[in-house]
N, C-alpha and C positions, 0 to 999 in steps of 0.2 A: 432500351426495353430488355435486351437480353442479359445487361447488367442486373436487372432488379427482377426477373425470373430464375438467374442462376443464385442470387440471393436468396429469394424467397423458398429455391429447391434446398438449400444448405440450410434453413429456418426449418422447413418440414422434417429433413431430416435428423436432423438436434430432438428433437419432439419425439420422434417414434420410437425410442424405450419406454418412455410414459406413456406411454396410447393403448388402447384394447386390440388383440390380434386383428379383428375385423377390420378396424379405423386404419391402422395401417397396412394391412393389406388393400385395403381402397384407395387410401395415399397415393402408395406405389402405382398401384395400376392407372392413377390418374395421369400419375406425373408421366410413366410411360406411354401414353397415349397421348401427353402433347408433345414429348421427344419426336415421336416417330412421323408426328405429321410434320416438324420442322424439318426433317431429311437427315442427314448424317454431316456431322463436322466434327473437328477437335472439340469444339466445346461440349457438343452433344456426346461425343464416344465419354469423356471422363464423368459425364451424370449418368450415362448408363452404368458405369462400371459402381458408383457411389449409390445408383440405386440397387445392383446386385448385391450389392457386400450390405446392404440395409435387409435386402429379403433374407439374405444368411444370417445376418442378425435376430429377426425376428421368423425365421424359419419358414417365412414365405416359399413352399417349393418353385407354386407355379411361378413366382416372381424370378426366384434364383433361375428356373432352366429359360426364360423369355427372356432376360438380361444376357446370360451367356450364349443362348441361341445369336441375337441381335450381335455379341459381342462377335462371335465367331466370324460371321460375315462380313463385317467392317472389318476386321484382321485381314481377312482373303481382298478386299478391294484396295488396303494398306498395301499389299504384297507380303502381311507379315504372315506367311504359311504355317511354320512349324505355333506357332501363338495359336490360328485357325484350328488348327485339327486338335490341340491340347483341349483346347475350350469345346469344339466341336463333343470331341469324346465325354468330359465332365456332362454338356447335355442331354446327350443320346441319355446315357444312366438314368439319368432325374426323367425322360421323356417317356422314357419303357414303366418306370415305376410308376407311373404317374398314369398309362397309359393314352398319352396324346398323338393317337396319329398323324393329327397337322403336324404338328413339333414334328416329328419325327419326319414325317416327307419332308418338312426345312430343313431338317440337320442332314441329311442324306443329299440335298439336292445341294448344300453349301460345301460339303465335302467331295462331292463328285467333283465342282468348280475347283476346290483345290486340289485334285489328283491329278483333272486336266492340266491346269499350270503349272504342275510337276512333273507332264509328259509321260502318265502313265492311262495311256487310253482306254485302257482293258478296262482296269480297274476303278475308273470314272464312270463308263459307262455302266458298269455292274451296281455300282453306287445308286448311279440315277434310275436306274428299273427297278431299284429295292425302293428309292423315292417315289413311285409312280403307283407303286402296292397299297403304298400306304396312305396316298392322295386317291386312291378310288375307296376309301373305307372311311371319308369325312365326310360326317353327316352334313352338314351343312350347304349347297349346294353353290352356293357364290366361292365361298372359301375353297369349295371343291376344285370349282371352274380358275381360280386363280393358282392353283399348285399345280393341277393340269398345264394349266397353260406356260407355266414356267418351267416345270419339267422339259414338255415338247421341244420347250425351243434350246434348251440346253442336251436335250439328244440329237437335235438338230447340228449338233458342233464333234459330233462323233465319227461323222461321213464323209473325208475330205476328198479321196480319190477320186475322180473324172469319172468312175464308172458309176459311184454313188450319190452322184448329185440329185438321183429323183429322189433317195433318201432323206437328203438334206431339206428339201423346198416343200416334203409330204412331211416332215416334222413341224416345219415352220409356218404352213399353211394349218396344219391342226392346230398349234400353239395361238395362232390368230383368231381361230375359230374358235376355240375356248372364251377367250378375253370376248367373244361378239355375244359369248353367252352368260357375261356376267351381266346381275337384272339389279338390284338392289345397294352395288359401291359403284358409283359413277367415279369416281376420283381415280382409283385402281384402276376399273377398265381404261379409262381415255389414257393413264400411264401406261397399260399394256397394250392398247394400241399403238400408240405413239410408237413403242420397243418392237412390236412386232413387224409393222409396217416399214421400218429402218432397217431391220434386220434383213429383211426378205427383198430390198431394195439393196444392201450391202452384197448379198449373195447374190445378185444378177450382175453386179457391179465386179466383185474380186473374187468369186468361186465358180459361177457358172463357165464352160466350154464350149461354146466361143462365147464370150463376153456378151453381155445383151441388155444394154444400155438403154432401150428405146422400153423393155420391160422394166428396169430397173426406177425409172424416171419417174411411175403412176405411182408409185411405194413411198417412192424420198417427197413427194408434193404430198401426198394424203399425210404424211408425217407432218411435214411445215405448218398443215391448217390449222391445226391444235394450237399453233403457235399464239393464234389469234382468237379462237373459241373458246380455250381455256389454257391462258397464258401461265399461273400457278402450275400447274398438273405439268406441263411443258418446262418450265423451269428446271424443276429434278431433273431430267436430263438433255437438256437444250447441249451442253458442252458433245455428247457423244452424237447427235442427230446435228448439228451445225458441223460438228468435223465430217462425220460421215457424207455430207451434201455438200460439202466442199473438196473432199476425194471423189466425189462421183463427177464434179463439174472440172475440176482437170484432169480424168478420165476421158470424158467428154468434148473435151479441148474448149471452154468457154472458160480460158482462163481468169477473164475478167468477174465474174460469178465467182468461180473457185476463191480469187483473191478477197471477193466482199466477205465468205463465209468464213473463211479464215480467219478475216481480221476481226471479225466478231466473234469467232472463238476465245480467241487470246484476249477480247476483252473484260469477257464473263472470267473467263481462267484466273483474270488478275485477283478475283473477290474467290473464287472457289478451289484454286488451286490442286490442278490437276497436272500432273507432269504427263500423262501419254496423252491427253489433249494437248497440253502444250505443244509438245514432241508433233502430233501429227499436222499442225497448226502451221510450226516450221517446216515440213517437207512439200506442205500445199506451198508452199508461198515462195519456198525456193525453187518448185521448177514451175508454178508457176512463172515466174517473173522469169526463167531462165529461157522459157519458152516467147516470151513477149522480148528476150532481147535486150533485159535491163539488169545489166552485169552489176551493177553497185549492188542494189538489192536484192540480185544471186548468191552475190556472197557473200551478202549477210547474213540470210537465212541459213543458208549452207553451214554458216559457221554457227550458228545458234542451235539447228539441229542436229549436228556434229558434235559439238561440247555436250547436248544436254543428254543427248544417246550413250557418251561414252560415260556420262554420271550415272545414267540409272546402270548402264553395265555393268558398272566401278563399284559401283554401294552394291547390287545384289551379290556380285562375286565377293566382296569385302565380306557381307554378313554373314553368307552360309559356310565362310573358311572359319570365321570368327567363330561362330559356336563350334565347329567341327572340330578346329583344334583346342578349346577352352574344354571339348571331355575328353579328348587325347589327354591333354595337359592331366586334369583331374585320375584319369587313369595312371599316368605315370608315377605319380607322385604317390599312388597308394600301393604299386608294385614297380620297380623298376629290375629285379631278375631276371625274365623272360620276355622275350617282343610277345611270344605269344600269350603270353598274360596279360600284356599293355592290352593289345587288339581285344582280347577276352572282354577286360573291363571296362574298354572304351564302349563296346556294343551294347555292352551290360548298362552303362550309364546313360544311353541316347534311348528317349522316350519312342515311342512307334513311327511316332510326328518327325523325332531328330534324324531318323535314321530315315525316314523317304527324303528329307529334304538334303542327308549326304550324297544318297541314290541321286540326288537329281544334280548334285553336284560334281559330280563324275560322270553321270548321264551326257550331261550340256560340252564336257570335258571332249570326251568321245565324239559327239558329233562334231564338234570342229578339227577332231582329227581326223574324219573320216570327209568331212568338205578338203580340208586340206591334201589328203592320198585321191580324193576323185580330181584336185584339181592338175594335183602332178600328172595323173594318168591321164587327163587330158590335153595335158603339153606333151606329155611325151609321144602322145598319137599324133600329135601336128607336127613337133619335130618330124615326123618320119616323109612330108609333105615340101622338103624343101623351107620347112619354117615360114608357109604361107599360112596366115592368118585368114580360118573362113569365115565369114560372116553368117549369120543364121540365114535362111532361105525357108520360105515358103512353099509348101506344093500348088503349084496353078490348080490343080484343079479344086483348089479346094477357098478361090478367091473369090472374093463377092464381090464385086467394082463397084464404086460409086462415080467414079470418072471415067469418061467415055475415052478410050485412049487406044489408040489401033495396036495389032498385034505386031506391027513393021514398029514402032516407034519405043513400044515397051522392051521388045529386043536388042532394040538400039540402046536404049538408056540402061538397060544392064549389062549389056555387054560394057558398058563405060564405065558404070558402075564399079564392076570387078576387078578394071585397072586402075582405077581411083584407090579401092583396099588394098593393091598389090603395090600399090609406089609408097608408100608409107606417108604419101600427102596429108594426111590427115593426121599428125602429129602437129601440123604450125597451128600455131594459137591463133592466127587470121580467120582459120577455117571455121566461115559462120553459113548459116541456110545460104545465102546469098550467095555466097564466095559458090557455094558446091553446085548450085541449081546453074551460075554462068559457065563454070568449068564443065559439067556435064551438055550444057548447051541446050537447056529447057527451060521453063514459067517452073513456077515454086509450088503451084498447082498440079503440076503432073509429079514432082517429084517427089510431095508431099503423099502423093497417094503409091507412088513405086513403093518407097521407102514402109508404106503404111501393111500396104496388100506383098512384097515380093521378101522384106527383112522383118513385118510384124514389129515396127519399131517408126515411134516418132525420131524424127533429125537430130535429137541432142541424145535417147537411149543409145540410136545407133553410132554416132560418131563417140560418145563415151565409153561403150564397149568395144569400140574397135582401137582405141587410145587402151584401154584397159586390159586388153587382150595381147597388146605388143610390146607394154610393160612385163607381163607374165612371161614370154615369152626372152626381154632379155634378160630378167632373173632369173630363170632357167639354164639359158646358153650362157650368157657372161658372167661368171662369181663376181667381177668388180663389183657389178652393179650393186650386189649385198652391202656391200662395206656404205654406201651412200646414201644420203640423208633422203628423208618422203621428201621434205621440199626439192628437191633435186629431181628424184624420180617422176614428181608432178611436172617440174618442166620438162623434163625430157619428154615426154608423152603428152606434151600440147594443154594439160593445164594449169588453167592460170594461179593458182592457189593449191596448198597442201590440202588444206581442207576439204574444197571439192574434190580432190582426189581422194583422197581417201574413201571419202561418202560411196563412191562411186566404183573404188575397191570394192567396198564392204557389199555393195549392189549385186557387182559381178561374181562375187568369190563367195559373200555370205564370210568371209574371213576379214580382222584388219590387216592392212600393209605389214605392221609390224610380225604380227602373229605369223604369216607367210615367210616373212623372211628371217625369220630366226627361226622355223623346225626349217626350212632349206638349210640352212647353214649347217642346222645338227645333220642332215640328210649329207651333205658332204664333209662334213668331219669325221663321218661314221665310214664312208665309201671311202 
């Protein structure tokens, strides 16, 4: 079937030199109107582009700036940013002349998304309030209520701090309320419901303080039902609300849930292919199982979401050095006298687009040097402690028990606790819940809740952060340690595989293994 539509789109288009303006402006807008309700894929992105270069042809504006608008977008969910904003900009133009304020709240609000991904929040959020001017000046009152509501929930992502979370949930709960007042596109609303009710069930899940899983739950179900009332409309984006209900269900600790949503993730992803689906697919499913104590397919996921993490790392840092030095390059070759002439005509040559996405490429630079100088300075304060390793700690009073546990026994078990972290036992690879709960001399039930309510950490975060934290600590004290391989360094610190180590670095530190130990090295080469 899509064989003999993308035919018959290449037929139509062959045709449209001969046609009357009108015939093919109708064309056009037909053919885009069945693009858009099939959703976005490689097939679709290349007729969109085949039918912009047809509106250029026959001078169709409103077709050219609706082609590149759509184009724009699909860039930004590509990750192709600097393409996003080139296109973006060619729209806004054709959108002012043309005076479409929908267009224009779209281009604003797709552009704000790529500043955010750029890590320039000011400047996103300025983006999207200049989208929101122009989404209350659309006559039309559904189209109104859909720009509104997309706006909201993208200023919604502007408020991360702890103090502004009423910000966060008062964006997100308008944006909701917008979508309950679409009357006339059923299809769009039940999609913006679907986005909004996952989103605001995401946010009780990974941003609210303290966690609120029992709110979060009514949001991720009102999501699912759609699944079944209007399975189509749910389709579009089942990959991001299946992963999202499967990070909330090992959240949750119902890992056996968490693992069904998963594997139904990864199975739509086969046909739709999405790598951060995939990617979040593997991290359900590796602690899920890690957690159930099914070490084969621990570490396999481990190893699957490990490779696929360090590819998309690989390919984004490949492509933003690639362009960055291809106008270095272009620059030298048209002056090579002065550095400062290079520099002059390298800036001179990177479009508005090129130059935020080098800003973000020394951006991203810096904050891993600055994770790296906070992690030094946080060895360096533990050194000064006799080189005991603390464990994070909870304030009592700020514990909410769900197990009835006297206050003689909870004292007991962490006082035990503290000599368990001080003996460095917890480096042998034996060391499982089991092993810890008989050493301590308790039910796996009281331990399960110490460990929950006094370290804020399920049995495998904590036991891999305290294995992670006494690596740190002898690449700090011992230079040997540098010169040796991650598989080494994994066993020395109790685990079984390089790969889960690393994973589990990169958890701790926000850093890789490697990336750590090679500025240490230049740290003591320099001293």
């Amino acid at each position: 079937m899509n064989r003999i539509f993308y035919c018959f789109l290449l037929f139509i288009l062959q045709l449209f030199p001969g046609q009357s303006s009108n015939s093919t402006e109708q064309e056009i807008k037909k053919q885009y109107d069945q693009l858009i309700g099939q959703g976005f894929n490689d097939q679709n992105f290349e007729l969109i582009k085949k039918l912009t270069k047809a509106s250029e042809k026959s001078g169709y504006k409103e077709g050219i700036l609706r082609g590149k608008r759509i184009l724009s977008g699909y860039h930004t969910d590509r990750g192709e940013l600097q393409e996003a904003l080139d296109v973006s900009i060619e729209a806004e133009t054709i959108a002012k002349t043309l005076n479409k304020p929908r267009d224009l709240s779209m281009i604003y609000t797709s552009r704000g998304i790529v500043y955010k991904k750029l890590g320039f929040t000011k400047e996103a959020k300025n983006t999207t309030l200049k989208s929101l001017e122009y989404a209350n000046k659309i006559e039309n009152k559904d189209f109104m209520h859909v720009q509104r509501a997309t706006v909201y929930q993208n200023l919604s992502s502007y408020f991360e701090k702890p103090l502004q979370q009423d910000s966060v949930i008062y964006y997100m709960k308008k944006s909701l309320s917008e979508a309950e007042m679409i009357s006339n596109m059923e299809d769009k609303k039940i999609d913006m419901m679907i986005f909004g009710n996952m989103n605001i069930g995401n946010f009780y899940t990974g941003i609210h303080q303290p966690q609120r899983l029992d709110l979060a739950e009514p949001y991720y179900l009102k999501a699912l039902t759609y699944r079944k009332s209007h399975p189509d409309i749910f389709s579009l984006s089942d990959l991001s609300v299946l992963g999202s209900v499967g990070r909330f269900y090992l959240e949750k600790g119902d890992y056996k849930q968490a693992i069904q949503f998963a594997t139904e993730t990864l199975e739509i992803e086969k046909s739709k292919k999405s790598l951060m689906a995939r990617l979040t697919a593997y991290m359900v499913l590796a602690n899920s199982y890690e957690e159930l104590n099914d070490q084969a397919l621990t570490v396999r996921y481990t190893k699957l979401y490990s490779g696929l993490s360090d590819t998309i790392n690989a390919e984004s840092e490949k492509t933003v050095e690639k362009r960055f030095q291809n106008v270095i390059s272009t620059a030298k070759k048209e002056n090579k006298k002065q550095k400062a002439g290079i520099i002059t005509l390298a800036l001179a040559a990177l479009s508005v687009s090129g130059i935020i996405i080098w800003l973000y490429w020394l951006k991203k630079n810096r904050l891993l040097k600055k994770k790296y100088e906070a992690q030094i300075k946080k060895l360096e304060k533990e050194s000064t402690d006799d080189g005991k390793i603390n464990s994070q700690s909870v304030d009592k009073s700020l514990v909410s028990k769900t197990v009835n546990i006297s206050e003689e026994t909870i004292t007991s078990l962490l006082s035990k606790l503290e000599k368990f972290e001080k003996s460095n036992k917890f480096i042998r690879q034996e060391v499982n819940f089991a092993y810890l709960a008989n050493h301590l001399n308790t039910n796996s039930k009281y331990l399960s809740e110490i460990l929950k309510q006094y370290r804020g950490k399920t049995f495998s975060q904590y036991i891999n952060d305290l294995r992670i934290n006494y690596i740190l600590q002898l690449l700090y004290k011992e230079p040997k340690y540098l010169e040796y391989k991650i598989s080494y360094l994994a066993e020395e610190c109790g685990f079984s595989s390089r790969v889960a180590f690393t994973l589990e670095f990169k958890k701790v530190t926000g850093l890789n293994p490697s990336y750590f130990i090679e500025n240490l090295k230049k740290d003591r080469h320099l001293s």
